[in-house]
C-alpha distance (Angstrom), angle and dihedral (degrees) to the residues before:
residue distance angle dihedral
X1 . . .
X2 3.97 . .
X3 3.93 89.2 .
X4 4.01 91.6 57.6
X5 3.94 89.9 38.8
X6 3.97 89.1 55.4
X7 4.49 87.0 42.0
X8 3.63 83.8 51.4
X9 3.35 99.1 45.4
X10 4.00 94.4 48.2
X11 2.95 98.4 48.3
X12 3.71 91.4 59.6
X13 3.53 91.5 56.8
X14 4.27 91.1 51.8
X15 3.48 90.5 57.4
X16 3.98 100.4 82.3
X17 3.73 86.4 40.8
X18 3.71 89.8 58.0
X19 3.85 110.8 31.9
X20 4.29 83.8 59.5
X21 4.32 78.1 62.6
X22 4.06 90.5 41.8
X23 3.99 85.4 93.9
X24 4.08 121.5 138.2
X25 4.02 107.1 -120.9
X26 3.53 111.4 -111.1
X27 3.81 128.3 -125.5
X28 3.56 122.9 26.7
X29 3.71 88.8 -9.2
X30 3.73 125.8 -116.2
X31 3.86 139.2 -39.6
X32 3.71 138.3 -111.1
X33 3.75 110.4 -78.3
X34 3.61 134.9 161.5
X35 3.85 106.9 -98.9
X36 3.93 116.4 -151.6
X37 4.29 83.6 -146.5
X38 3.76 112.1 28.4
X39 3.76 113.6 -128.3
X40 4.07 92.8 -143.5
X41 3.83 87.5 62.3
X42 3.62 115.3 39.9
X43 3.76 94.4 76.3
X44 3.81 129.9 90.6
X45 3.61 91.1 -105.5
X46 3.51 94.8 73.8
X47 4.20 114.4 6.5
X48 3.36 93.2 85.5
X49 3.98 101.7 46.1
X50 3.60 96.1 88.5
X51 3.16 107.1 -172.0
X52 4.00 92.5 82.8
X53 4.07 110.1 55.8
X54 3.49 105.3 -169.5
X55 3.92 100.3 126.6
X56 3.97 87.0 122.5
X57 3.59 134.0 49.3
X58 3.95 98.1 -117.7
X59 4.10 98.2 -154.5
X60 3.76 80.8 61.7
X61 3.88 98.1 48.5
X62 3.82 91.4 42.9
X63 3.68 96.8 44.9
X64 3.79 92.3 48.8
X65 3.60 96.8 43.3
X66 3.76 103.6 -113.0
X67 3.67 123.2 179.3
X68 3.69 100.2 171.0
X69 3.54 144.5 -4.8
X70 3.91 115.9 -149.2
X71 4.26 110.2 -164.2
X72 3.86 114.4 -173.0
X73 3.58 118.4 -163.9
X74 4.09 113.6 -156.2
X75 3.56 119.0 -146.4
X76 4.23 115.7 -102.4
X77 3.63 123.6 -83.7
X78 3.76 109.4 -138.7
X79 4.21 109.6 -138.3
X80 3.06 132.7 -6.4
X81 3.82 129.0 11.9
X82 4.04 86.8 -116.9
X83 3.72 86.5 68.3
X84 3.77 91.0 77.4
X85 3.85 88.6 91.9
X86 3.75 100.4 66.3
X87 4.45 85.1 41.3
X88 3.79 99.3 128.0
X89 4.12 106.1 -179.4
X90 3.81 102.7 85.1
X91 3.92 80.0 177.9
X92 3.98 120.2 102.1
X93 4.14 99.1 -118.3
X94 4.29 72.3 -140.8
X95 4.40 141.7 19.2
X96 3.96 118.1 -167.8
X97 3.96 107.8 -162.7
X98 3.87 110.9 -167.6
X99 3.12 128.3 178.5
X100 3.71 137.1 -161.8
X101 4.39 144.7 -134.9
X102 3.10 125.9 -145.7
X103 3.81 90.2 -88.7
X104 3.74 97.7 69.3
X105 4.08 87.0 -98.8
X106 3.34 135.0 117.7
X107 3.82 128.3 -104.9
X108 3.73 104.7 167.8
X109 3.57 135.1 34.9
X110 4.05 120.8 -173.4
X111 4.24 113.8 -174.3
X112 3.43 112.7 -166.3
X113 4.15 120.7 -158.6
X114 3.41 120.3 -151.9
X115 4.01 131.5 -167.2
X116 4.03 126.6 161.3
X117 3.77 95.6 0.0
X118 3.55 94.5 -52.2
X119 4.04 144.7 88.8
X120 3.25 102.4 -101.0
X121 4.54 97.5 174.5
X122 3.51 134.2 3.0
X123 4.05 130.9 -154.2
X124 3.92 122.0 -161.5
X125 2.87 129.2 -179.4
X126 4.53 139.4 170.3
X127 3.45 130.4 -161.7
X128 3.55 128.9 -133.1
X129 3.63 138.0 -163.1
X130 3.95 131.1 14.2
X131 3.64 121.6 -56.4
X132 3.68 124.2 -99.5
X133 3.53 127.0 -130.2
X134 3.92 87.6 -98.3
X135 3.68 85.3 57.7
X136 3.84 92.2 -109.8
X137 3.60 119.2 154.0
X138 3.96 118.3 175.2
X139 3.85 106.1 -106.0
X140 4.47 109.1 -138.0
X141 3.07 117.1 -121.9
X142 3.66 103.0 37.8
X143 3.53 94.1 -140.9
X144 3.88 146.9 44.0
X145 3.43 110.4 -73.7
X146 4.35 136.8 -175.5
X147 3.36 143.6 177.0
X148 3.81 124.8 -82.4
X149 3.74 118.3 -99.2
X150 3.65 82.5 -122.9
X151 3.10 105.6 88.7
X152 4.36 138.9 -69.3
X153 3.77 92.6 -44.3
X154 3.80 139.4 137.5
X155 3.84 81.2 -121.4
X156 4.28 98.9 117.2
X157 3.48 127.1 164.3
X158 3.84 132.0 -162.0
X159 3.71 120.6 -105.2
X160 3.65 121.9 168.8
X161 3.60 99.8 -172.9
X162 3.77 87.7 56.4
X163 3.71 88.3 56.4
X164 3.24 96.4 58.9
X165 3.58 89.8 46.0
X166 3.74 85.8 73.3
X167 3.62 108.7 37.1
X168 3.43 94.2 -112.3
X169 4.20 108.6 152.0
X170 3.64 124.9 -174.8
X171 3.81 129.8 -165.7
X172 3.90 129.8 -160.6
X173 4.57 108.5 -157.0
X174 3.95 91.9 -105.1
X175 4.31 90.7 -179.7
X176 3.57 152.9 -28.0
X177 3.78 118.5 -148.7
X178 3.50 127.1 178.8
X179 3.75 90.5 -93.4
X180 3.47 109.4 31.6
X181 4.02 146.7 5.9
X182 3.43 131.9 -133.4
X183 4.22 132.0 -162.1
X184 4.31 116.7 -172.4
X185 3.53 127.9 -151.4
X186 3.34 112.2 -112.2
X187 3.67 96.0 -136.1
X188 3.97 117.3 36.6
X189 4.12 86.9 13.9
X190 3.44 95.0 -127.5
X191 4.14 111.6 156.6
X192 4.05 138.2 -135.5
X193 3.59 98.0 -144.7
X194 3.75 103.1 -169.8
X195 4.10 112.9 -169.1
X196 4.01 104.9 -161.2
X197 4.47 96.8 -172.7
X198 3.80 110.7 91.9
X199 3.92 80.7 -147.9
X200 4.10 103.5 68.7
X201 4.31 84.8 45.2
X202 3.79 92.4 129.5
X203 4.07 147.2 89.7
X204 3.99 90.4 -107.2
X205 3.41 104.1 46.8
X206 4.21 95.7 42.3
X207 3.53 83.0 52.8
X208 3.24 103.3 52.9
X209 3.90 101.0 31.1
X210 4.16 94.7 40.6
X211 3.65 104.0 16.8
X212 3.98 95.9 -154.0
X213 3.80 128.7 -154.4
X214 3.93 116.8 -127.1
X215 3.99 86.0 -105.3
X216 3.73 93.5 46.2
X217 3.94 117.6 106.7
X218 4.22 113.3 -133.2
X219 4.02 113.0 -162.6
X220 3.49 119.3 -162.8
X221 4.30 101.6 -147.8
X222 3.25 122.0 5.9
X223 4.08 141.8 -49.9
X224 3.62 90.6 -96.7
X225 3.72 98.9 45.5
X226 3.59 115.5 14.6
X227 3.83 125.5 175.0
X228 3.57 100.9 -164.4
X229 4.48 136.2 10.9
X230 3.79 113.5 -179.2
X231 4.10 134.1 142.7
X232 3.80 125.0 -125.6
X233 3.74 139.2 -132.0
X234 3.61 131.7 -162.8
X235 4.14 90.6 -3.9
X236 3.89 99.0 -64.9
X237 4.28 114.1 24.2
X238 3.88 98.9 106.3
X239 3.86 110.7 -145.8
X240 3.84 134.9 171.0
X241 4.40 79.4 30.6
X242 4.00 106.0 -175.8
X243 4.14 107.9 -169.3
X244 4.00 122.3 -163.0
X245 3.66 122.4 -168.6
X246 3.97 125.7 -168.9
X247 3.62 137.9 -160.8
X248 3.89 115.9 -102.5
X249 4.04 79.8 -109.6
X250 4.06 86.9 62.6
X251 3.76 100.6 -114.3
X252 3.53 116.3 122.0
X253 3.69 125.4 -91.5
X254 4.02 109.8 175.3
X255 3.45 147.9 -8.3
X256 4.02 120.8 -146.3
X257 4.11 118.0 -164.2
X258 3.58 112.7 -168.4
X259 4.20 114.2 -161.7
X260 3.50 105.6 148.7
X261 2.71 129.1 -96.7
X262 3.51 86.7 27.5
X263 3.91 140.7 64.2
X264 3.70 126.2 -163.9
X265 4.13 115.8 -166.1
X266 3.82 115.2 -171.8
X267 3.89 114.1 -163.2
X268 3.54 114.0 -167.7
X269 4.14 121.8 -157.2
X270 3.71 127.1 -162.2
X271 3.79 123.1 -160.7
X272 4.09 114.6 -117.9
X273 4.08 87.3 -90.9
X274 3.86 81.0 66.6
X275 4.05 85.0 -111.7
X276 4.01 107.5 149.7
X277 3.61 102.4 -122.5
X278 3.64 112.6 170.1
X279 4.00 146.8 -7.4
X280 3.70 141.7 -146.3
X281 3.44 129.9 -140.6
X282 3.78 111.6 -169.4
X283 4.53 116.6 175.4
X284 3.71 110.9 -154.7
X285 4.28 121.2 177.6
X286 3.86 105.1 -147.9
X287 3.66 92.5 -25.4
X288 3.93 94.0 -42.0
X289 4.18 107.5 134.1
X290 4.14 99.5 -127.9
X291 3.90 108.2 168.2
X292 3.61 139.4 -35.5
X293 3.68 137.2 -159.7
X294 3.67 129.2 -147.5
X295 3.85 123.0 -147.3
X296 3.54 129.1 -170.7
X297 3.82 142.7 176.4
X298 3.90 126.2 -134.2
X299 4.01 102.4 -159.0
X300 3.60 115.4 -158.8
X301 3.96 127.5 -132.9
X302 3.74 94.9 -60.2
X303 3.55 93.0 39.2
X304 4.00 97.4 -101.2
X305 4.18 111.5 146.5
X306 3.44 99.8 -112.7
X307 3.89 94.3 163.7
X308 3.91 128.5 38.0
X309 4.05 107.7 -170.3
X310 3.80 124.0 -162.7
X311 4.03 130.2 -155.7
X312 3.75 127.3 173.2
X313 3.47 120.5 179.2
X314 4.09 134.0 171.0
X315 3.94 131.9 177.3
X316 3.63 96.1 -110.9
X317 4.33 97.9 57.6
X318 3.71 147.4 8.1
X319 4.03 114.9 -73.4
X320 3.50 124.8 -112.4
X321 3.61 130.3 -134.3
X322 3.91 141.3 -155.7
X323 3.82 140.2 171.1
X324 3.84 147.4 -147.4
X325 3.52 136.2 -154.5
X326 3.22 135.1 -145.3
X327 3.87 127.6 -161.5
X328 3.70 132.6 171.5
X329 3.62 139.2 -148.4
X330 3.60 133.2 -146.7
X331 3.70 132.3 -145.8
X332 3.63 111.4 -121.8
């Protein structure tokens, strides 16, 4: 309890040291570097589809010896950053184990649920296989599974409604055809449809070449660098339309969700060692400024994140805040 007080309570302190960093590079923007977290994938579009694990750069993992990487995310502090004192959950609300090949990807992922001071579910999950060009890698089990509520076992049992309880999404590879690739959940059967030529970017020609489902997902580019991620209605109405823009240099820039009313821009900054060091998230409601929140990373000596550090704020109430952590393991 004391150790997460005094985490908590550090980490409060980094922040102004940090945010004064938190500064877009000027000019053309920055270049291609290997990022210890990639940008792309630390989002909720794509953290909880599990069936493509490429939350770490794996020439980084493999050339520092990683074994695992454990993240902890803390549960949020309402008001001010003071408030930390009276925080009484010395728990992690959630614990991400994953670990790592010999290749720098991973093979196993453990997520750990906590409530009250105690586990209360427990996901795992291995992967099988080599990694497509996509970066799929099939995900084993196929489904959500937890522990029995008999006890601390290796006793699990399937329960798709639990799944869904906590967002978790896996895909099977359904096809690849000369102009486009498709991946199906393996529960409702829902597809990512991902159409790679610049040329077939448009209502008629997805329709006619992919023919998606209102509940399907259609990527323009590629899993590891799409340009846009939207649903359709009636054959051409875009909905649920998710926009990424990149520097000239390739590395990403911003991310644009449109659910109306709402729009969500993500700015992303990089450090002048082209290191991605924080992001923005800013709401608007046609062109109104709602909220924003402020993340930043605290690297450690060798420039690892250790610490990811969250702060929304509005003009109406006191912000919030919540952190991350980051800690690696080393091959022996």
């Amino acid at each position: 309890m004391r150790n997460i007080l005094f985490l908590v309570i550090g980490s409060a302190g980094l922040w102004a040291c940090s945010s004064k960093a938190s500064v877009p590079v000027p000019g053309k923007g920055p270049r291609k570097a290997a990022q210890w977290i990639n940008p792309l994938f630390f989002n909720e579009d794509f953290d909880n589809e599990l069936a493509f694990p490429l939350w770490f750069d794996d020439s980084l993992i493999r050339a520092n010896g990683i074994s695992k990487i454990t993240k902890r995310i803390y549960p949020r502090i309402l008001g001010d950053t003071g408030d930390v004192n009276s925080q009484k959950e010395a728990m992690p609300r959630e614990k991400r184990e994953y670990y790592f090949d010999d290749n720098g990807l991973v093979d196993r992922l453990v997520i750990y649920f906590y409530f009250d001071d105690r586990e209360i579910a427990r996901a795992s999950f291995m992967y099988k296989g080599n990694m497509d060009n996509n970066g799929f890698r099939q995900p084993v089990p196929g489904t959500f599974r937890y522990l029995s509520e008999e006890g601390q076992s290796s006793d699990f049992r399937t329960d798709l409604q639990s799944e869904r309880e906590y967002s978790y999404v896996i895909h099977d590879h359904l096809v690849t055809k000369q102009k486009f690739t498709a991946y199906q959940d393996v529960e409702t059967k829902d597809q990512l449809l991902f159409m790679k030529d610049r040329q077939y970017w448009g209502a008629l020609s997805v329709d006619s070449i992919m023919h998606p489902a209102p509940e399907d997902w259609v990527i323009w580019g590629t899993p590891r660098k799409p340009y846009k991620r939207y649903k359709v209605e009636n054959k051409v109405t875009e909905t649920n339309v998710h926009l990424y823009k990149y520097w000239k240099s390739g590395v990403l820039k911003e991310r644009i969700t449109e659910n109306y009313p709402f729009v969500n821009k993500r700015s992303y900054q990089y450090n002048d060692a082209n290191q991605w060091v924080s992001y923005v998230d800013s709401t608007f409601s046609e062109n109104i400024f709602i909220t924003r929140i402020e993340s930043i990373f605290q690297p450690d000596a060798t420039g690892k994140p250790v610490q990811l550090m969250h702060r929304k704020e509005n003009s109406d109430q006191g912000g919030f805040f919540y952190l991350e952590t980051f800690r690696y393991h080393y091959k022996q």
